[in-house]
C-alpha positions in Angstrom: -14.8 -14.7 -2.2 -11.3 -16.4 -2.2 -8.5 -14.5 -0.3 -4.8 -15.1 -0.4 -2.9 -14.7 2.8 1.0 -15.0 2.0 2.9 -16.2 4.1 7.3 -15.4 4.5 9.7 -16.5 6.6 9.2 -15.1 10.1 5.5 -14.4 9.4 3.6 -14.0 12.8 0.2 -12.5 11.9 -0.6 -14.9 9.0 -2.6 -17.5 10.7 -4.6 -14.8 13.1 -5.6 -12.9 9.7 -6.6 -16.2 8.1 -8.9 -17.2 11.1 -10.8 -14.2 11.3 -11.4 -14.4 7.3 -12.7 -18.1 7.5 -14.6 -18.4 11.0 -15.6 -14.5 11.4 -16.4 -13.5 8.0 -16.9 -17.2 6.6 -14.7 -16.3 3.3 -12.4 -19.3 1.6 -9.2 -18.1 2.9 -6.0 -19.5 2.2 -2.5 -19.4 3.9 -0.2 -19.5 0.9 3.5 -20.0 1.5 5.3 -17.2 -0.7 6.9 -19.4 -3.0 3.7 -21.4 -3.6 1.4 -18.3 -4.9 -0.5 -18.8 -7.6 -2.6 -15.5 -8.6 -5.0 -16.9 -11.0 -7.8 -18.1 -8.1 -7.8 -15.3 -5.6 -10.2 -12.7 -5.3 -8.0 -10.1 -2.8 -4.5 -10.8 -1.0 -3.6 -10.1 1.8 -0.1 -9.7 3.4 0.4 -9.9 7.0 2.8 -8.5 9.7 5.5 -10.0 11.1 9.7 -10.1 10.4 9.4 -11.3 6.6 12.9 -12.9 6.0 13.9 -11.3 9.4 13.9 -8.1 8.6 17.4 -8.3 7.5 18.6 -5.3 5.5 15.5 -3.4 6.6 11.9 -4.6 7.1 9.9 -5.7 3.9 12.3 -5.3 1.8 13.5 -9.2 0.8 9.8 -9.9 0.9 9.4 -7.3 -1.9 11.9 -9.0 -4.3 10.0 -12.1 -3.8 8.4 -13.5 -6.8 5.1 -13.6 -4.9 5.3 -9.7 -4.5 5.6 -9.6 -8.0 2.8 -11.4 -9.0 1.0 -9.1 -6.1 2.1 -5.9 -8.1 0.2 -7.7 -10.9 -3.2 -8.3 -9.0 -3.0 -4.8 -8.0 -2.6 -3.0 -11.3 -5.5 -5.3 -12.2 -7.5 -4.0 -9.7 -8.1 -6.6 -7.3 -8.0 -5.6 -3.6 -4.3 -5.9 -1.3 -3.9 -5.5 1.9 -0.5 -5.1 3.6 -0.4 -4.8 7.0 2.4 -3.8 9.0 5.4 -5.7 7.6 2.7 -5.8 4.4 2.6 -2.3 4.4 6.5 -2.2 4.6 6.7 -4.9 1.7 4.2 -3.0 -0.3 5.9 0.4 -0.1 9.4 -1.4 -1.1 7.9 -3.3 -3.7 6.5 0.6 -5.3 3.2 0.0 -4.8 3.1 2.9 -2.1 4.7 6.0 -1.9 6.9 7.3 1.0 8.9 5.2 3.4 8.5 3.7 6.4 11.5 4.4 9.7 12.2 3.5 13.0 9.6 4.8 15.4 11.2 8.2 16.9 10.8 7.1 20.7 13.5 4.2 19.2 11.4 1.9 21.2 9.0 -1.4 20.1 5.4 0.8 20.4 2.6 -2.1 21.5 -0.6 -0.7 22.5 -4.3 0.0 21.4 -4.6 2.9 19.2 -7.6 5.5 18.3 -7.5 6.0 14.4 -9.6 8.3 12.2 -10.9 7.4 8.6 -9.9 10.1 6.4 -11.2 8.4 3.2 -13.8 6.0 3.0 -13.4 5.4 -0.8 -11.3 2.3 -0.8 -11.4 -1.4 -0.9 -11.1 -1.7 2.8 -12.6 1.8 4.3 -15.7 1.4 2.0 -17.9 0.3 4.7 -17.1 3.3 7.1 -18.4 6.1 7.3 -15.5 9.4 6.9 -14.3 10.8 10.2 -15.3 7.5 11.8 -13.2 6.4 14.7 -11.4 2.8 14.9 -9.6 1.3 18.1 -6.8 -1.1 16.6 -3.7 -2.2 17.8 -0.4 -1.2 16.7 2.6 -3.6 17.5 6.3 -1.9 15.3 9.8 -1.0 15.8 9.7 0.7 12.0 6.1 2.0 11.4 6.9 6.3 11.5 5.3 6.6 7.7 7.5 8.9 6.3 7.4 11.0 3.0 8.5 14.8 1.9 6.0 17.6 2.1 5.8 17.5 -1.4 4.3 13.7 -1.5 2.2 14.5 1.8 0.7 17.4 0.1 -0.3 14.9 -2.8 -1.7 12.3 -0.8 -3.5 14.5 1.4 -5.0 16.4 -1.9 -5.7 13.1 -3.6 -7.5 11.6 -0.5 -4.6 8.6 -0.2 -4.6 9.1 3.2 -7.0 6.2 4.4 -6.8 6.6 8.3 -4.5 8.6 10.4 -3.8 8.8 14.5 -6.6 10.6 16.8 -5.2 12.0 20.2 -2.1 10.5 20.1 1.3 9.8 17.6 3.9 7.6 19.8 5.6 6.8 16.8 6.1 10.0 14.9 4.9 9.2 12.2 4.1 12.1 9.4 0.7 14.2 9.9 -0.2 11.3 12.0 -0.5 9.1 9.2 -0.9 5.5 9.9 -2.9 4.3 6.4 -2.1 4.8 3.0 -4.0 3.7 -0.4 -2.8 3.9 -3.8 -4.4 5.8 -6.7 -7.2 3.6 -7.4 -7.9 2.8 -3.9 -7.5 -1.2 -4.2 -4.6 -1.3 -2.3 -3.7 -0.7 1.3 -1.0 0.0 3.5 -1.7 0.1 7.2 0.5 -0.2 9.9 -2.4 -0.9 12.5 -3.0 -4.6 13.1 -7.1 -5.5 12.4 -6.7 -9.0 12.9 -5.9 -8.6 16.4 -9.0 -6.3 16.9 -11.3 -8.9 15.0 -12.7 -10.9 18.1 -14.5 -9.2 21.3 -12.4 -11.5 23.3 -9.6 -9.9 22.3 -10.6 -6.6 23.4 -12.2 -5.0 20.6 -14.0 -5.5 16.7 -13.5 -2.8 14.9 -11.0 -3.7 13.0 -13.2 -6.8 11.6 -15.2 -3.5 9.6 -11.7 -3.4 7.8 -12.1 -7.0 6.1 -15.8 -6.5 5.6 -15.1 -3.4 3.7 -12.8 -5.8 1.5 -16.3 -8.1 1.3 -18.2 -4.8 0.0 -15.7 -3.6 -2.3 -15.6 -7.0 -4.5 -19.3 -7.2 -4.4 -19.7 -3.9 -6.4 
């Protein structure tokens, strides 16, 4: 399997992502700077966290006019696995591949701790491996990450089983029904504010987020 990581301007997580996808999982990952993409070879993409393009204007969304988002748009209405996370999750929901939005965390405060998550849905390219009602302990690490959307779009997502993983115990950042993971209609692309590269190694304090990339794995084996 051949995996894109993208990398922007003011990219932080890129390189972390791409070591746990060569030297845990063993994949052929590459770091790929935005302007560089080429679709053609890759398998899934991936796009990290981070301050694409500073997060001027608002976060993800110069990354989302870039013409490596809209190749991503491509891959995804061909089916093909993305993962945004964080700042990726921001790009993807400006570029329309998500619904909803995503705001300034309600304490108005930079939210950096390790976070207890529930799977709501483990019918996706990156949940597939879990089973539902599982529990995950993954970072967060935002200043914008409240997931925000009108009752009307909640009630769809919730209905339609979009909603990939959600808070357990705790919200600090507000965020709507607790939501912390969304996936579009088809279930090949995800948006999650959580960071699973940084909960990839036991010497960084956990693994489970690890089950997130080998879900990926699963999902293009089928």
């Amino acid at each position: 399997m051949k995996v894109a990581v993208i990398q922007f301007p003011g990219s932080n997580c890129d390189r972390d992502t791409v070591h746990v996808l060569r030297n845990a999982l063993g994949l052929d990952a590459d770091l790929v700077w935005h302007n560089e993409f080429n679709s053609g070879p890759y398998d899934a993409v991936i796009l990290p966290g981070g301050f694409s393009f500073g997060d001027h204007l608002r976060g993800g969304i110069i990354a989302a006019h870039s013409p490596a988002t809209e190749a991503v748009v491509e891959i995804a209405n061909e089916g093909r696995p993305i993962l945004g996370i964080c700042n990726g999750f921001q790009t993807l929901i400006e570029a329309g591949l998500l619904p909803g939005a995503l705001l300034r965390n309600t304490c108005l405060k930079f939210v950096c701790k390790w976070m207890n998550l529930q799977v709501e849905n483990n019918n996706t390219a990156f949940t597939c491996s879990l089973k539902k009602g599982s529990k995950l302990r993954i970072p967060i690490a935002h200043n914008e990450g409240r997931f925000y959307a009108e009752e009307e779009i909640l009630d769809r997502l919730e209905s339609g089983e979009r909603v990939a993983m959600r808070y357990v115990d705790d919200n600090p950042t507000g965020t709507s029904r607790g939501i912390t993971g969304i996936v579009n209609e088809k279930g090949n692309v995800l948006g999650m504010m959580p960071h699973p590269e940084r909960a990839s190694d036991s010497s960084l304090g956990g693994t489970d987020g690890l089950k997130i990339f080998e879900s990926m794995v699963e999902w293009a084996r089928c």
